[in-house]
C-alpha atoms as one frame of an Amber mdcrd trajectory, in Angstrom:
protein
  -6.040  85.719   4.440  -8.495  83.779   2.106  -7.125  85.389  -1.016  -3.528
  85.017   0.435  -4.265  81.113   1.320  -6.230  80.298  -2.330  -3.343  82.271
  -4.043  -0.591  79.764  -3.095  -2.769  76.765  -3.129  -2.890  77.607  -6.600
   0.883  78.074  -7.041   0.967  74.892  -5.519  -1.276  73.611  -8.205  -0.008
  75.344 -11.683   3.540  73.787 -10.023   3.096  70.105 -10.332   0.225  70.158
 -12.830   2.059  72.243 -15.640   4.025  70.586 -18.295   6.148  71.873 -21.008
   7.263  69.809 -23.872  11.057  69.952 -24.626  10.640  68.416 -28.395   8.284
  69.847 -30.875   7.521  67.147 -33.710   4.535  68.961 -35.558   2.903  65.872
 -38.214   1.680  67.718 -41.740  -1.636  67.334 -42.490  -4.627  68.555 -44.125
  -7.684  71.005 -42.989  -9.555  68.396 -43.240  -7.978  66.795 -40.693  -8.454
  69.434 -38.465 -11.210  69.876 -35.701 -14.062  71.153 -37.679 -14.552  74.343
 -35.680 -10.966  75.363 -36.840 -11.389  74.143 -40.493 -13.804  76.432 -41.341
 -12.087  79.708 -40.008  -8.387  78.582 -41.508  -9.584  78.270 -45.195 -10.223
  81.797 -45.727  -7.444  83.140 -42.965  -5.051  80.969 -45.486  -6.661  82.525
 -48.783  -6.355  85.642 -47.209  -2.253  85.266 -46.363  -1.564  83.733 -49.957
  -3.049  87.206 -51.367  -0.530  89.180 -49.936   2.093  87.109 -52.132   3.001
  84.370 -48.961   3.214  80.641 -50.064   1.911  78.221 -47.691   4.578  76.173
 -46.500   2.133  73.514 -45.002   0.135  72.590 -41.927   0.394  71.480 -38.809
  -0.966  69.266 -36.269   1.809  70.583 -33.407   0.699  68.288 -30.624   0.688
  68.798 -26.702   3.344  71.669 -26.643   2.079  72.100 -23.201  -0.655  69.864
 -20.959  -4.156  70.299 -21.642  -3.776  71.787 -24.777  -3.265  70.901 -28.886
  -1.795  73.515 -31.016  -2.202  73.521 -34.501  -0.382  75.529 -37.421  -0.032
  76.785 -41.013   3.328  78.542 -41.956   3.774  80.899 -45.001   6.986  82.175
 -46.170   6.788  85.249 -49.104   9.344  84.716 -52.247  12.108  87.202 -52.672
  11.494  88.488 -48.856  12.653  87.790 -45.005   8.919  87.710 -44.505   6.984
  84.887 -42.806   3.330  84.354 -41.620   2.058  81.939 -39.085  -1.477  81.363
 -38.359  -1.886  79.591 -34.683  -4.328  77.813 -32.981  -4.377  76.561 -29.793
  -7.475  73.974 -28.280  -7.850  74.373 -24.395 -10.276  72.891 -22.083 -11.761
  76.679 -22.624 -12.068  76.345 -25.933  -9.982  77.253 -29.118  -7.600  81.002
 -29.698  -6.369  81.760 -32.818  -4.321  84.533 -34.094  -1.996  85.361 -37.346
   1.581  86.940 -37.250   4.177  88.180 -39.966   7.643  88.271 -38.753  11.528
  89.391 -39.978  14.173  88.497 -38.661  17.095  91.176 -38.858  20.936  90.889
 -39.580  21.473  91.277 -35.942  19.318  88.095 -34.993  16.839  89.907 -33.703
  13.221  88.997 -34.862  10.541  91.670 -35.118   7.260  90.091 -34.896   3.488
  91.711 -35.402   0.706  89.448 -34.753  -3.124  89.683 -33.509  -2.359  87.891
 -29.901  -4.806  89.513 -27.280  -3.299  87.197 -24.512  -0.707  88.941 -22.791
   2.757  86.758 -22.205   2.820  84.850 -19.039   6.215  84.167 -19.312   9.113
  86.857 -19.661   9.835  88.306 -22.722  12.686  86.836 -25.474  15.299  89.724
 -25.763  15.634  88.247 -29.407  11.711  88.485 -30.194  10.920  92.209 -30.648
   6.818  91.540 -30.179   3.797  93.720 -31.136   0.400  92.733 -30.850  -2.381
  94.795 -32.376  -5.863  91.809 -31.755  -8.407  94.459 -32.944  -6.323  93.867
 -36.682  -7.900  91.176 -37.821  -7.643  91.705 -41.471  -4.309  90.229 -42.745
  -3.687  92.966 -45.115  -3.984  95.463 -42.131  -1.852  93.723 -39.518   0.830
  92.778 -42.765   1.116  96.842 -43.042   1.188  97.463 -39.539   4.639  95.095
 -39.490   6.081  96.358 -42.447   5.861 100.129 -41.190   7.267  98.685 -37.910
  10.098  97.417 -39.808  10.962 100.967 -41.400  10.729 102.095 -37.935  12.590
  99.560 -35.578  15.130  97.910 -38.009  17.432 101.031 -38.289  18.246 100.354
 -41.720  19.515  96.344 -40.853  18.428  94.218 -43.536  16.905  91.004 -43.046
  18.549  87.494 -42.396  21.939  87.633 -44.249  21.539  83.756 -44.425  18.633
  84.200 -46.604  15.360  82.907 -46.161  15.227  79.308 -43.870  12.852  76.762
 -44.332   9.419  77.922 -42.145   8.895  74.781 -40.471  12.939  74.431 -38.912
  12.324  78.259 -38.159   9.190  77.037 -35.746  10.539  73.978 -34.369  13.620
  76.153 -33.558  11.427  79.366 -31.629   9.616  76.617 -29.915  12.363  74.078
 -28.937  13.787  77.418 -27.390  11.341  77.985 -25.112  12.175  75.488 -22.408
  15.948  76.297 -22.342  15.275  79.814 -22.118  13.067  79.832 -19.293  15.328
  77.340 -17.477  18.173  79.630 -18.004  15.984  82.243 -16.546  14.705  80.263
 -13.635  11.609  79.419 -14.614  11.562  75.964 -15.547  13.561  73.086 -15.131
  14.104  69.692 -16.913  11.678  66.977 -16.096  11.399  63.816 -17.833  11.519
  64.572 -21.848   9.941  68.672 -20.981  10.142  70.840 -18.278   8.592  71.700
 -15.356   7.656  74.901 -13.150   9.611  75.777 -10.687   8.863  77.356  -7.535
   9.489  80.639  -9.149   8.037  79.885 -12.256   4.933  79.008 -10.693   4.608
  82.284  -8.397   5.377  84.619 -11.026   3.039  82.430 -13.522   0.214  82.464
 -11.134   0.849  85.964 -10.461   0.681  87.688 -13.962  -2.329  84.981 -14.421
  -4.986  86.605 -11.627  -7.220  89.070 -11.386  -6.908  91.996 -11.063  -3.136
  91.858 -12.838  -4.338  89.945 -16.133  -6.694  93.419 -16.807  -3.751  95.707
 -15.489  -1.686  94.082 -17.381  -3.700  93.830 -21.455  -4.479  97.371 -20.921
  -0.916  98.673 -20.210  -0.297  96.027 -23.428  -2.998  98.158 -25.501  -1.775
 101.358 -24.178   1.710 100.285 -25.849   0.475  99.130 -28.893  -1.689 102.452
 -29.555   0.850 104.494 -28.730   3.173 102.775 -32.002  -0.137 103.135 -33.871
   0.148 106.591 -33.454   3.622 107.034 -34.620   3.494 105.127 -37.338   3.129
 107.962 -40.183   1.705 108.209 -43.734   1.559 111.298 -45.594   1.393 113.029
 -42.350  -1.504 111.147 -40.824  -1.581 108.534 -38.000  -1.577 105.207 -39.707
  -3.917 102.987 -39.400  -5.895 104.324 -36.326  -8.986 102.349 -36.854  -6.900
  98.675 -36.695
């Protein structure tokens, strides 16, 4: 009864106290505007991405995408390619996540996406965001294979954007201006003010996936998936990359 009663106390809570932001409006700037703690770890992450062949396309000072919380961002696009890198960061009242992801987007609309996430989604999953997280890959050149062989596996001979490569930072206000009327459409969210809001079934499901014991059910079904493309991904006959 006490874990029943302190469960929807805090559906109760996550209800009225989370806030989504309908408009994203990231302001460029420079690492050394950014919180120290982050400046130091984005210099070589962005060194790193540029020696694969991406061009930074600029970063990022994001805003409150949600409450609570600044998110910061560099974006890469590679010449010649549908390839793009984005390396996020996120400041909570827990501190600061960051991960990197490469992504394609496929002449069917369709987006396949490889990053180094270890947080499993809260919310559901886009049917046009084909997602694979691998967080033990730190190493860009690594987790850059990793999506490349995933494209030779999943894109079934499609080809990338027929548009041609977009601008990076239109790309991310679009994925992130889509996240609001996505989850309304899905019942999740609703409008409220200039965001969104929870609603009642946003916030149960939200809370849900968010507690103990689900959040550890729930990352190791997520690394169970992921290992299980590691290990059909091929190279000359042997399982690729099995130490990322």
């Amino acid at each position: 009864m006490l874990f029943v009663t302190l469960h929807l106390l805090a559906v109760a809570a996550v209800r009225y106290a989370m806030r989504f932001a309908g408009k994203c409006n990231p302001v460029k700037t420079t690492l050394d505007e950014f919180p120290d703690e982050m400046a130091s770890g984005y210099r070589p992450r962005i060194a790193e991405v540029e020696g694969l062949g991406f061009v930074c396309a600029g970063t990022y000072d994001c805003g409150n995408l949600s409450n609570d919380t600044r998110s910061y961002v560099a974006l890469f696009v590679k010449p010649g390619t549908d390839d793009y890198a984005q390396l996020s960061a996120v400041i909570t009242p827990m501190g600061c996540s960051e991960y990197l992801e490469f992504s394609t987007t496929l002449s069917n609309g369709v987006t396949l996406e490889t990053n180094s996430n270890a947080i499993p989604p809260l919310v559901p999953a886009n049917p046009d965001r084909q997602v694979f997280r691998f967080p033990k890959t730190r190493a860009a050149q690594n987790l850059y294979g990793i999506h490349r062989q995933l494209l030779a596996k999943h894109a079934n001979g499609m080809c990338g954007n027929p548009e041609g490569p977009s601008d990076p930072l239109r790309r991310y206000i679009r994925t992130v201006e889509n996240f609001g009327p996505r989850l309304e459409r899905a019942g999740w969210l609703r409008p409220a003010g200039d965001g969104f809001q929870l609603t009642w079934k946003g916030a149960l499901l939200l809370t849900w996936r968010g507690v103990w014991p689900n959040t550890m059910l729930r990352r190791l079904h997520q690394q169970h998936q992921m290992q299980e493309e590691l290990r059909g991904l091929q190279v000359q006959g042997v399982t690729a990359l099995q130490k990322a």
